[in-house]
C-alpha positions as CSV (number, residue, x, y, z in Angstrom):
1,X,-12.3,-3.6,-15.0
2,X,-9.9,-1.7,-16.4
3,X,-5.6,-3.0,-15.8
4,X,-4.3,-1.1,-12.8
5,X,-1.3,-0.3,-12.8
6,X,0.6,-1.5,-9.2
7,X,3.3,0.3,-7.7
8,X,6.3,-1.0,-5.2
9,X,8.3,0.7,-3.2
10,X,12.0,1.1,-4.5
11,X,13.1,-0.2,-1.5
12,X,11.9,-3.5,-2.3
13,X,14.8,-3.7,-5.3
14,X,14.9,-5.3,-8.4
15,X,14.4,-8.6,-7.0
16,X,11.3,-10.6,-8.9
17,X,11.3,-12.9,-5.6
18,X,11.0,-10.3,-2.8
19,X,7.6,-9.7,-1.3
20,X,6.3,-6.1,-1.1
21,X,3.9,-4.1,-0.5
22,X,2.1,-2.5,-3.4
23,X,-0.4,0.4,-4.3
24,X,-2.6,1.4,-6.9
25,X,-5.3,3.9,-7.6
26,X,-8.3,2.3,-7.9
27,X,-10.1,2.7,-11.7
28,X,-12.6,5.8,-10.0
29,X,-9.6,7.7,-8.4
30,X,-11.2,7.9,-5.1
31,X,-9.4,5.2,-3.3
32,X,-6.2,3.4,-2.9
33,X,-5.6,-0.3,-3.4
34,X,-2.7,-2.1,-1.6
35,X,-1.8,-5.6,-1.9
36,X,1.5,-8.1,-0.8
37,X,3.3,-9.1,-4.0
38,X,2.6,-12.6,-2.3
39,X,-1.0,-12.7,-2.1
40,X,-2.0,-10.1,-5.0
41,X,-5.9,-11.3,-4.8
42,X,-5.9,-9.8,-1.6
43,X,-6.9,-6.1,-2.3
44,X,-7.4,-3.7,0.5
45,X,-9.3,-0.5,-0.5
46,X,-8.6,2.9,1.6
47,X,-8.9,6.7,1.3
48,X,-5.8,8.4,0.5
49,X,-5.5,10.7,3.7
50,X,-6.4,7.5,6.1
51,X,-3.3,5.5,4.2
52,X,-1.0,9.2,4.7
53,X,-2.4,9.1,8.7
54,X,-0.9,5.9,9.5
55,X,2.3,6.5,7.6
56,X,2.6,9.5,9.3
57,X,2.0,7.5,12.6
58,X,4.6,5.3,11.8
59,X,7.1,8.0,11.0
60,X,6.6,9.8,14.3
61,X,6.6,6.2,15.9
62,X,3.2,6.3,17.8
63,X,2.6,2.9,16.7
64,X,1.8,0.6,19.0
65,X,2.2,2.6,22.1
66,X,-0.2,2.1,24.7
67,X,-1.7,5.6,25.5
């Protein structure tokens, strides 16, 4: 498998001790990979447009709302 190459958020800082989130591409492009900095054997693989849904859920804060 090829080295992927994770990402963090530059809100996470500079810090080397801070957990994060973080996010590749997976190797075939057709998925995303997210991992904590924490626990980086712990791979979640989504599709692009489900990952920008919920951050678009959580900018218009519909999170969590019973409906």
């Amino acid at each position: 498998m090829p080295e992927l190459n994770w990402q963090k958020s530059s809100f996470s800082g500079d810090d080397a001790n801070r957990d994060c989130l973080e996010v590749a591409t997976a190797p075939c492009g057709a998925a995303l990979l997210l991992r904590e900095s924490d626990t980086p054997g712990v791979v979640l693989h989504t599709a692009s447009v489900s990952l920008w849904a919920l951050r678009e859920a959580a900018r218009c804060d519909v999170l969590g709302h019973a409906r």
